[in-house]
C-alpha positions as CSV (number, residue, x, y, z in Angstrom):
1,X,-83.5,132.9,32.9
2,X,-82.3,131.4,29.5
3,X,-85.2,130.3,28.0
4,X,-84.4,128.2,24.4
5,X,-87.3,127.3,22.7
6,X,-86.0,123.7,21.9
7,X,-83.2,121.1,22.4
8,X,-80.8,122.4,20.5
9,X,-76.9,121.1,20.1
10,X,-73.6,123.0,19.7
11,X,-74.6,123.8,15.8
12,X,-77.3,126.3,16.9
13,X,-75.6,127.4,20.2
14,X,-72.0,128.1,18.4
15,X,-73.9,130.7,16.6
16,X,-76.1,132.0,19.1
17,X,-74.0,132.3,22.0
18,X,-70.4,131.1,20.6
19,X,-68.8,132.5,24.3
20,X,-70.7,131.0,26.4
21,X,-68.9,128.4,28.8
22,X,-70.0,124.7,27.1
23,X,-67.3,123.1,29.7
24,X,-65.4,124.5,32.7
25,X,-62.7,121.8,33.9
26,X,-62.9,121.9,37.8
27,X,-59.3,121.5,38.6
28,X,-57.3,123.0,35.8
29,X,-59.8,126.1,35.1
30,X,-59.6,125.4,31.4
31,X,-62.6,126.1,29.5
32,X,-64.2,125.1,26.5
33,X,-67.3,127.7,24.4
34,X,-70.1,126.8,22.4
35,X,-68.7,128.2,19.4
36,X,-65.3,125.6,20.1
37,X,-67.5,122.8,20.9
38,X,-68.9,123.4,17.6
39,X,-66.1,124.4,15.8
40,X,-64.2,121.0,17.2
41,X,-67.4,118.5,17.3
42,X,-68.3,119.2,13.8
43,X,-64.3,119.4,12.4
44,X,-64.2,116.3,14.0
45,X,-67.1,115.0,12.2
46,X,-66.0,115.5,8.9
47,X,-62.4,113.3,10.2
48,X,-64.9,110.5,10.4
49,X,-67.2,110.9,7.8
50,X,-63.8,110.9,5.5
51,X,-62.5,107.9,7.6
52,X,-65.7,105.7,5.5
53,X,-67.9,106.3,8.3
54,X,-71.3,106.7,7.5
55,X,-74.6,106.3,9.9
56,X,-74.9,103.4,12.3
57,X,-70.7,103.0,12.7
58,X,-69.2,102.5,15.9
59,X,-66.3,104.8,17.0
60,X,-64.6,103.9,20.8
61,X,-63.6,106.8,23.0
62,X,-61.2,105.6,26.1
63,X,-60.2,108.7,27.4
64,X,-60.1,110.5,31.7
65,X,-62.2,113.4,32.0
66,X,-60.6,116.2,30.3
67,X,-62.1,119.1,28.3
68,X,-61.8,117.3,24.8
69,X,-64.5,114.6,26.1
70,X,-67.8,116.1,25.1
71,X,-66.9,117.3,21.9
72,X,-65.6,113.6,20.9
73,X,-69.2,112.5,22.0
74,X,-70.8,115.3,20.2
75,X,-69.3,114.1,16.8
76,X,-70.6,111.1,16.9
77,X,-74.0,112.4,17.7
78,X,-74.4,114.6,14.7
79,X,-72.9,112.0,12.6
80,X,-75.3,109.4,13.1
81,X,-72.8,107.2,14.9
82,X,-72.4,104.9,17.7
83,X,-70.0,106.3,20.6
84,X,-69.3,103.6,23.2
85,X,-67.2,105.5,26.2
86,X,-65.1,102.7,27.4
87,X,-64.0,102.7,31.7
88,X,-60.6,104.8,31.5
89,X,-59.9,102.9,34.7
90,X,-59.9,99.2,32.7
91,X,-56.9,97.1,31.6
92,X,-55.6,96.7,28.2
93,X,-57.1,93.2,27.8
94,X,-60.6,94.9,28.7
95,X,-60.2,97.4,27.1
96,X,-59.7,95.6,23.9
97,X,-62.9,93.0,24.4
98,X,-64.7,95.9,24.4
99,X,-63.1,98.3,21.4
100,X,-63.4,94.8,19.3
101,X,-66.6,94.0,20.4
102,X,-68.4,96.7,19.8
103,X,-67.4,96.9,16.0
104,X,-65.5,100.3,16.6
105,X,-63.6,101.0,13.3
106,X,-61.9,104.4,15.3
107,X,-60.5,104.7,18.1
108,X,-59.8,108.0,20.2
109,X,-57.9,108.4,23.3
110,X,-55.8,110.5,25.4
111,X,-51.9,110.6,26.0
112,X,-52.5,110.1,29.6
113,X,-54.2,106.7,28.5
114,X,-50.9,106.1,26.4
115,X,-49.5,102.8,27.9
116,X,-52.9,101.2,28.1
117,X,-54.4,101.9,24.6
118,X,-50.9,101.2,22.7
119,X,-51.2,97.4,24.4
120,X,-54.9,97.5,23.5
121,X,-54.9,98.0,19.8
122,X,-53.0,95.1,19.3
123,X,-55.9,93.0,18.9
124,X,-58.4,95.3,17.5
125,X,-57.9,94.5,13.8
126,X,-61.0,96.2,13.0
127,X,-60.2,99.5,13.9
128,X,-59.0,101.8,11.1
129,X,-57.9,105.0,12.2
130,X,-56.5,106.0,16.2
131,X,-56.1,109.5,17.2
132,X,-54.6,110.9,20.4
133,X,-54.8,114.2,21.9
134,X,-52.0,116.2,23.8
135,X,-49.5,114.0,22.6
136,X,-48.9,110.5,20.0
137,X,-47.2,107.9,20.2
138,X,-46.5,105.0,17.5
139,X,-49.2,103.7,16.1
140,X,-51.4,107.3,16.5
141,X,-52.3,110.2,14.8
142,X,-52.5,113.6,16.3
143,X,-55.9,114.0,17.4
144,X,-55.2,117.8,16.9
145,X,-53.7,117.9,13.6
146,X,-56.8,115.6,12.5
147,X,-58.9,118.5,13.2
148,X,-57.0,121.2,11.8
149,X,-56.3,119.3,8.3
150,X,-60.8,119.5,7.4
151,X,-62.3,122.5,6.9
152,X,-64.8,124.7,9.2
153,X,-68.8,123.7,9.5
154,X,-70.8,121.1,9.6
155,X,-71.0,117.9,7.5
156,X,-73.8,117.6,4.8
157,X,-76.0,114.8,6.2
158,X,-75.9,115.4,9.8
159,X,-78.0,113.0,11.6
160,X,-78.6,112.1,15.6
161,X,-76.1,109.2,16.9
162,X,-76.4,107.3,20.2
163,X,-74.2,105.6,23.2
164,X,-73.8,102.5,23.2
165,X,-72.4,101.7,26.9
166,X,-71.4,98.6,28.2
167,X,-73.4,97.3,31.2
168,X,-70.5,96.7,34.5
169,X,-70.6,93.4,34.1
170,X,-72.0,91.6,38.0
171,X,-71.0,88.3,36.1
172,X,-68.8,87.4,33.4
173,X,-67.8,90.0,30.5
174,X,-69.8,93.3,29.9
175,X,-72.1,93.3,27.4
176,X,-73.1,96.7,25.0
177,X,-76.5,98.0,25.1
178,X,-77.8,98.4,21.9
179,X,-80.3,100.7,21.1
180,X,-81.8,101.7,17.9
181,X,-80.8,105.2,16.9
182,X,-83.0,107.8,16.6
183,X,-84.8,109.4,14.0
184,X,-85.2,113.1,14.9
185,X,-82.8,115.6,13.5
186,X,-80.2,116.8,15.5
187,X,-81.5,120.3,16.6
188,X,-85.3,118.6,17.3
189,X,-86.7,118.1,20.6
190,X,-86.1,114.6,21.9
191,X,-88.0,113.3,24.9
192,X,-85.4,112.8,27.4
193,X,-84.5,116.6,27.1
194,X,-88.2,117.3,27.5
195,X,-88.3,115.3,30.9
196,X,-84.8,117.4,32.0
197,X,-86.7,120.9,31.9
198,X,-89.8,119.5,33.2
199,X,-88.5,117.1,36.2
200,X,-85.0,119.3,36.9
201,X,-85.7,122.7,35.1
202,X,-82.8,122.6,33.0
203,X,-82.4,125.7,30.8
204,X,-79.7,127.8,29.7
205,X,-78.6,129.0,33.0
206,X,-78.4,125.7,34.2
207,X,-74.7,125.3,35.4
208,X,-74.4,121.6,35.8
209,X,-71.6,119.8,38.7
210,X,-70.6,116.4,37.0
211,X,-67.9,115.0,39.8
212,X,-68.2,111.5,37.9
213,X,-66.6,109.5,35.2
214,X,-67.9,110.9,31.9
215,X,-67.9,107.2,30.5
216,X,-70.6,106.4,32.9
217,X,-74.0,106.7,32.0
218,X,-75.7,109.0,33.9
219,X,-73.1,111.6,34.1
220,X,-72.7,111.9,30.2
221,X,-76.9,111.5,29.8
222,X,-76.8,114.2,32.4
223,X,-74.2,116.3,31.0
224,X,-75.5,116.5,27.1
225,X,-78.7,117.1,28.5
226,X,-77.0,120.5,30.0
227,X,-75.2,120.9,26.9
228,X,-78.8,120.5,24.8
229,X,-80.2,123.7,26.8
230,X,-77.2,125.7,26.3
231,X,-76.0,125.3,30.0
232,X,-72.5,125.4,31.4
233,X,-71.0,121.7,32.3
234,X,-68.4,121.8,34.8
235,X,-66.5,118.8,34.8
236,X,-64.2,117.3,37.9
237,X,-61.3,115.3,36.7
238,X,-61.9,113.7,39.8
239,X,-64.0,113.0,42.9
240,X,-62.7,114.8,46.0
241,X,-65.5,115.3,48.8
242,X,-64.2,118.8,50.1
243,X,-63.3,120.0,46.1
244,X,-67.1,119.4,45.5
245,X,-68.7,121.2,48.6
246,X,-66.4,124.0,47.4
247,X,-67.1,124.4,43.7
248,X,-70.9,124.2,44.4
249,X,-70.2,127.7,45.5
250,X,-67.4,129.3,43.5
251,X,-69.0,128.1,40.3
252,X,-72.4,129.2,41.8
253,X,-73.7,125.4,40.7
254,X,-77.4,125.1,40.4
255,X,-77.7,121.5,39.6
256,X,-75.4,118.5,40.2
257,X,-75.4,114.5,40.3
258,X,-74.0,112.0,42.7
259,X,-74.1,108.6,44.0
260,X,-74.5,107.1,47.5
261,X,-70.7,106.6,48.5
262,X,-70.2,110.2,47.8
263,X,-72.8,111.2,49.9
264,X,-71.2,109.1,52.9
265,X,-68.0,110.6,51.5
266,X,-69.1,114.2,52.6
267,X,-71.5,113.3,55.3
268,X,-68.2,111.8,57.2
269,X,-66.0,115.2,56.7
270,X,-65.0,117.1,59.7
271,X,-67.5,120.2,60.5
272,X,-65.1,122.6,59.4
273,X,-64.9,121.2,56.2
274,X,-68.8,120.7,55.7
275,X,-69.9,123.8,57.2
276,X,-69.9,127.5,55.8
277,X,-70.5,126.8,52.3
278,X,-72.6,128.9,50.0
279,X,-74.9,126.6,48.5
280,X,-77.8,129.2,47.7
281,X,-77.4,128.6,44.4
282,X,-77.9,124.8,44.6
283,X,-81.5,123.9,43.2
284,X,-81.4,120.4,42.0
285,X,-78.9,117.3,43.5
286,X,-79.7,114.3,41.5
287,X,-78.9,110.6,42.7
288,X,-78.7,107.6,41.1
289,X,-76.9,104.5,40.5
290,X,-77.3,102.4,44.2
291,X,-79.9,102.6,46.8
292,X,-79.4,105.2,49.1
293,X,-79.4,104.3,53.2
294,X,-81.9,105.8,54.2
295,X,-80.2,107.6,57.5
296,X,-77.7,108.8,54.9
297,X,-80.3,110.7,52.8
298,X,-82.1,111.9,55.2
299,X,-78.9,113.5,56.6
300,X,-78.7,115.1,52.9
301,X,-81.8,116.5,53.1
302,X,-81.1,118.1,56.4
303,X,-78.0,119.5,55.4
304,X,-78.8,120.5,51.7
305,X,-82.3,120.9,51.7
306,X,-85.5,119.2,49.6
307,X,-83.6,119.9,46.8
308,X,-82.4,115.7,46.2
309,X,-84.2,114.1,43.3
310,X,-83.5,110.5,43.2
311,X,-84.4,107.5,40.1
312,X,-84.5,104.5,39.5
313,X,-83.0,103.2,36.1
314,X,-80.4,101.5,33.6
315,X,-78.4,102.1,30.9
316,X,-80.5,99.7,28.8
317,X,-83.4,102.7,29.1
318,X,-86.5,100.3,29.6
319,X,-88.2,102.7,32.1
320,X,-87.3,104.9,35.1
321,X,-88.6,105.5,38.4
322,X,-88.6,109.1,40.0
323,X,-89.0,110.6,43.7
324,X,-88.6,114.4,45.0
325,X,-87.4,114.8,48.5
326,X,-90.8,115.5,49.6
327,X,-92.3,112.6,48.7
328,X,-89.5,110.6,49.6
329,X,-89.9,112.2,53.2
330,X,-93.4,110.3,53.0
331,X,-91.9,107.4,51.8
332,X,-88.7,107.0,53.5
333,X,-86.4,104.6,50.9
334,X,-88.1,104.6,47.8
335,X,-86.7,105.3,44.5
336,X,-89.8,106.9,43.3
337,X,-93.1,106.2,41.1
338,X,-92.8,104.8,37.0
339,X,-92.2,107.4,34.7
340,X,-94.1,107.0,31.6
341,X,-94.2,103.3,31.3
342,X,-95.7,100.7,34.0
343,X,-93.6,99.0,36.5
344,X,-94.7,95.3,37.5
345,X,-93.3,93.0,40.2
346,X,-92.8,89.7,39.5
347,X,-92.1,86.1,41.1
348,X,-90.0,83.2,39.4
349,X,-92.8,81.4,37.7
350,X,-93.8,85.2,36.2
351,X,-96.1,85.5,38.2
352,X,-97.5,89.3,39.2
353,X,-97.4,90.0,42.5
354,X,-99.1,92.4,44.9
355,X,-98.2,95.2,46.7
356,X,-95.7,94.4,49.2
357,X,-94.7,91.7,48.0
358,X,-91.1,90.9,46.8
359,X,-89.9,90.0,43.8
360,X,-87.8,91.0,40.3
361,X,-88.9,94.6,38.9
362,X,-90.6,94.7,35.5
363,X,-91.0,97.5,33.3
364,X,-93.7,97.1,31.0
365,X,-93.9,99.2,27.3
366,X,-90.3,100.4,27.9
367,X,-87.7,101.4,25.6
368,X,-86.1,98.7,23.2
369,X,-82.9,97.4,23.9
370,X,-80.5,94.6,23.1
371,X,-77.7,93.4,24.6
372,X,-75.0,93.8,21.6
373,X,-73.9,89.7,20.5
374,X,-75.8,88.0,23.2
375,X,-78.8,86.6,22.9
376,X,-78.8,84.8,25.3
377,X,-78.8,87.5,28.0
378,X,-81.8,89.7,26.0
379,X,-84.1,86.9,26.2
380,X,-83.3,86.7,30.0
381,X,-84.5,90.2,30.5
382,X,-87.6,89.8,28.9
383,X,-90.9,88.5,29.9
384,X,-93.1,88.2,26.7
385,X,-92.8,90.9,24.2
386,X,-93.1,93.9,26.2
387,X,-91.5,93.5,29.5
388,X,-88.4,93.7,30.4
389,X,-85.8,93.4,33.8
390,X,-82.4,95.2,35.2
391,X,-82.2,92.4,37.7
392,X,-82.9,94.0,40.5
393,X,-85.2,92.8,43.4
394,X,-88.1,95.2,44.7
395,X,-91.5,95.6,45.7
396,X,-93.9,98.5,45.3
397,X,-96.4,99.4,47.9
398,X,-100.2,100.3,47.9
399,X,-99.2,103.7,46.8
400,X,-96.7,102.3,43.8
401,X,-93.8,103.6,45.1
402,X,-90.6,101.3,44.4
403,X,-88.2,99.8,47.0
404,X,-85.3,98.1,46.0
405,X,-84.0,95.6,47.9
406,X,-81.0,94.3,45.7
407,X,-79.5,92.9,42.7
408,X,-80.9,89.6,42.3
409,X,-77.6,88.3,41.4
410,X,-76.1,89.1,44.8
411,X,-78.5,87.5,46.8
412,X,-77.6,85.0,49.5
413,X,-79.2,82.1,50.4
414,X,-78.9,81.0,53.6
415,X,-80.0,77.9,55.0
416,X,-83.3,78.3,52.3
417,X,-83.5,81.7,53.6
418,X,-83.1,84.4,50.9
419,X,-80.9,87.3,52.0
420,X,-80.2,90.9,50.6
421,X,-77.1,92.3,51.6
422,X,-78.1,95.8,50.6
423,X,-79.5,95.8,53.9
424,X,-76.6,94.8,55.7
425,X,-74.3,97.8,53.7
426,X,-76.6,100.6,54.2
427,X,-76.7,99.6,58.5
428,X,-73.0,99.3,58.3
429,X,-71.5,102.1,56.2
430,X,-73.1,104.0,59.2
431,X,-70.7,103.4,61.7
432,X,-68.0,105.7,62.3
433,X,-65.2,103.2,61.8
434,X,-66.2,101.6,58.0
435,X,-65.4,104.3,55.3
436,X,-67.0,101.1,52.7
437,X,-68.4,97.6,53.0
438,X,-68.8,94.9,50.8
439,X,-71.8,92.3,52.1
440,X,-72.1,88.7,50.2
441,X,-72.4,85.3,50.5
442,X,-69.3,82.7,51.0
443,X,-69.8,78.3,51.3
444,X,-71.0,77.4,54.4
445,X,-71.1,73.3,54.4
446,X,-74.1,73.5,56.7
447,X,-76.2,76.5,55.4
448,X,-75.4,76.7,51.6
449,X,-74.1,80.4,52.4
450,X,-73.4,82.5,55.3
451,X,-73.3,86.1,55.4
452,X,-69.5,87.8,54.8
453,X,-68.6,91.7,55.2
454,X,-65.7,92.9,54.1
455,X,-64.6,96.3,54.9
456,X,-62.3,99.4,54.4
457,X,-62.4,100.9,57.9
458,X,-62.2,105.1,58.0
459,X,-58.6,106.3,58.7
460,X,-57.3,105.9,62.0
461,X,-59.1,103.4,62.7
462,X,-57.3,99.7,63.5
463,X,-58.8,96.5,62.1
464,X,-58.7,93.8,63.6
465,X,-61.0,91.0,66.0
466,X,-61.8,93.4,68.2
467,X,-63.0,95.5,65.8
468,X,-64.7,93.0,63.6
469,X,-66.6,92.1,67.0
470,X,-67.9,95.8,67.6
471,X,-69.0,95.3,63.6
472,X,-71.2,92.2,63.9
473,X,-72.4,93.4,67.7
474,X,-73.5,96.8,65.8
475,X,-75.1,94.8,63.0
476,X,-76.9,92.8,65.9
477,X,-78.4,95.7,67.5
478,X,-80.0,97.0,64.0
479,X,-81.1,93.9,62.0
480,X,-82.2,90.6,62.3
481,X,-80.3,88.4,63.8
482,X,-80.0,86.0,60.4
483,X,-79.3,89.3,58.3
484,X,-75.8,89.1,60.3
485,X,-72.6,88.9,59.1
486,X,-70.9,85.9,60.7
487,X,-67.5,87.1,60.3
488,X,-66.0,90.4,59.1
489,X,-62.9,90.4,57.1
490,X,-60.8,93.7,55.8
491,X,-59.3,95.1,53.1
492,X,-56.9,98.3,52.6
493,X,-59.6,99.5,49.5
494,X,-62.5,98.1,48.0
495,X,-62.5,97.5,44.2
496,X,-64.7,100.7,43.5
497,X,-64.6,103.1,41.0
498,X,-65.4,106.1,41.1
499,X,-68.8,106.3,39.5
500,X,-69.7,104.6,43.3
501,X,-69.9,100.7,41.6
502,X,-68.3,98.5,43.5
503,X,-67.3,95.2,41.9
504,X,-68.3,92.8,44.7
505,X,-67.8,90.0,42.2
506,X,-63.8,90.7,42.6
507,X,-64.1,90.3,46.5
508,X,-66.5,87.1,46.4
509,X,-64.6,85.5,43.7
510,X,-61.9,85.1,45.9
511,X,-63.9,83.0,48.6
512,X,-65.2,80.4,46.3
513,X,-61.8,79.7,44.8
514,X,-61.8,81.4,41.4
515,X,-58.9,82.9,40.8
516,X,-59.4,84.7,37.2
517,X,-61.3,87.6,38.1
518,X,-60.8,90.7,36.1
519,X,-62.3,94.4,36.7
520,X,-65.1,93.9,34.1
């Protein structure tokens, strides 16, 4: 084993091991060392610094998964800048709001994001300078010849920068998360690299599987964290269920990070194309992002071994929750214990409750956060100066260990009755004919709300009454009776992306007659 004596970043490691592998691209093979990452990250730093950027400046990066990715990132943190990785799956109009919004004076994208970005940047006056790599087009400059027109090493005041990622957006637009940047030097220890050695043993022999979008925030956290202990990132441009199962074993992968739907994803392959794998080298399968069903994780564990590790937390870094698979054997459904800080459940009136009992999860002594231009919606996540909410509804039990229930904003209310349809998704993404579900609430005249499913049904499979009957018969036989979907309708796809969020607000838009719902 690798074993660096601090967090480092590509400055030290494109010295000490210049040909190591910084990024393998899954699909196209391409790769990327420590000595180009630094070579790249820090030419690209001077670009900006002699753009008039100087420490605290936003730059926007809007670009697929490709092997120029990190190092964009990795500018921005040694130049004391703000990167804010904007959904390469959004429209130009979104994709603008959130350039504009988040004070980005450059912008940096790809020539297979072409169309989209040229109709964005027409209403971001405030960015200065746009680069593109593998390609321009009018109103670019060559990303590449950007690079190559500043000399070799490192800029003189190098400094630690920060993401600031916009939260998905459950209701109206998404917001930023603001954080405060930090104060350490750039090849310093920081805390959250600490917690990745300790918690996952990350060192420099870690070879990490990222099959998510890099704009999302766990899979770049995730991935610099690999990059900080001089590991190998392996990067797939794209999701595929069988692809994944078979670079765990060509890449000899030791750890990796997914979310629920790709679980069900792989659990739902034919034998053939699940069995026979090498996964020896496999240590550590991290999951995040949505609660897991709890038949679907077990599964996991059955096939993959105690090697899942699963959390509980946000972008807005306020606290975390954490659970190995042993424990979570034990405790079948929980996201873990509070890492560091204290978790408190609390009612409407803010209130705390008691163990077992439901209500919106705390975290108490967190991080600081903001949500970037709205007010509004950072004094709704507080309660009193040092506690602050996701959203999300939960309880903890006698032992402390968090169960989430939902998001608070999804929940259904039934005839007085409050219902969470996280309950109803996890009992039907298990039958063999739903490849997704969407559960939420539509007008009842009588009841407020009743209980709606709508459903992408595995292929070969034939929607329809008869099969929405088997559906709500199925639900009947598993959950209370109230829990139920009344009626079941179906869609070709489900507006999910694929980081695993699904935006329900799309589907449930639709049923109480708004008609201007965007992907945001």
């Amino acid at each position: 084993m690798v074993a660096w004596g601090s967090a480092l970043y590509p400055g030290v490691y494109g010295k000490e091991r210049p040909d190591h592998p910084a990024v393998i691209m899954a699909q196209s093979g391409e790769v990327v060392t420590y000595g180009q990452l630094d070579d790249r990250s820090s030419r690209l730093a001077r670009v900006l610094r002699n753009a008039g950027l100087r420490r605290g400046d936003h730059i926007a990066l809007f670009m697929e998964n490709q092997s120029r990715y990190m190092e964009v990132v990795w500018a921005a943190l040694r130049s004391g800048l703000y990167v804010t990785a904007v959904n390469s799956y959004l429209s130009p109009p979104e994709v603008a709001y959130i350039v504009d919004d988040c004070m980005a004076k450059v912008l940096i994208t790809s020539h297979a994001r072409a169309a989209t970005a040229s109709e964005a940047v027409k209403t971001t006056p405030g960015v200065d300078l746009r680069l593109m790599t593998d390609g321009v087009v009018d109103g670019f400059d060559s990303y590449e010849e950007a690079l190559g027109s500043v000399g070799y090493g490192p800029i003189d005041d190098e400094s630690v920068g920060a993401s600031m990622l916009y939260s998905s957006g459950s209701t109206g637009r998404p917001k930023g998360i603001l954080r405060s940047l930090p104060l350490h030097q750039p090849w310093e220890e920081d805390a959250q690299t600490e917690r990745f050695r300790t918690l996952y043993r990350y060192d420099g022999d870690t070879i990490y599987l990222s099959p998510a979008p890099m704009y999302h925030a766990a899979p770049l956290a995730y991935s610099l964290g690999t990059q900080k202990v001089g590991g190998t990132l392996v990067i797939m441009e794209q999701f595929d269920a069988v692809e994944a199962l078979k670079l765990i074993e060509s890449h000899r992968i030791t750890h990796s990070q997914w979310v629920p739907t790709m679980f069900v994803r792989m659990l739902k392959l034919e034998p053939e194309q699940r069995e026979g794998h090498d996964f020896s080298t496999h240590e550590v399968a991290i999951h995040a992002a949505a609660p897991c069903p709890v038949d679907v994780k077990r599964k996991m564990i059955e096939w993959w071994g105690p090697i899942l590790y699963e959390y509980y937390a946000g972008t807005e870094g306020n606290g975390s929750t954490g659970i190995t698979s042993q424990e979570w054997l034990r405790k079948p459904g929980s996201v873990g214990q509070s890492r560091v800080v204290e978790l408190v459940i609390m009612d409407e009136d803010g209130t705390e409750l008691q163990p077992g009992q439901e209500g919106t999860i705390f975290f108490k002594g967190g991080g600081k956060f903001e949500y970037h231009n709205d007010p509004d919606k950072t004094a709704e996540s507080r309660s009193g100066p040092d506690m602050s909410t996701l959203g999300d509804v939960g309880y903890v039990d006698e032992d402390g260990y968090l169960f989430l229930t939902d998001r608070k904003a999804y929940m259904i209310i039934s005839g007085g009755v409050n219902i969470y349809p996280q309950e109803i998704e996890n009992c039907l993404v298990l039958h063999p004919a739903v490849a997704d579900v969407a559960v939420f609430g539509v007008p009842d005249a009588e009841m407020g709300e009743q209980v709606k499913a709508v459903v992408q049904v595995a292929d070969g499979v034939t929607p329809g009454p008869e099969m929405e009957r088997e559906l709500i018969a199925y639900t009947r036989n598993h959950i209370a009776h109230f829990k139920c979907p009344r009626s079941v309708d179906f869609e070709d796809e489900l507006p999910r992306l694929p980081t695993g969020k699904l935006y329900k607000r799309l589907l449930r838009d639709r049923y109480w007659g708004k008609k201007d719902s965007t992907i945001v």
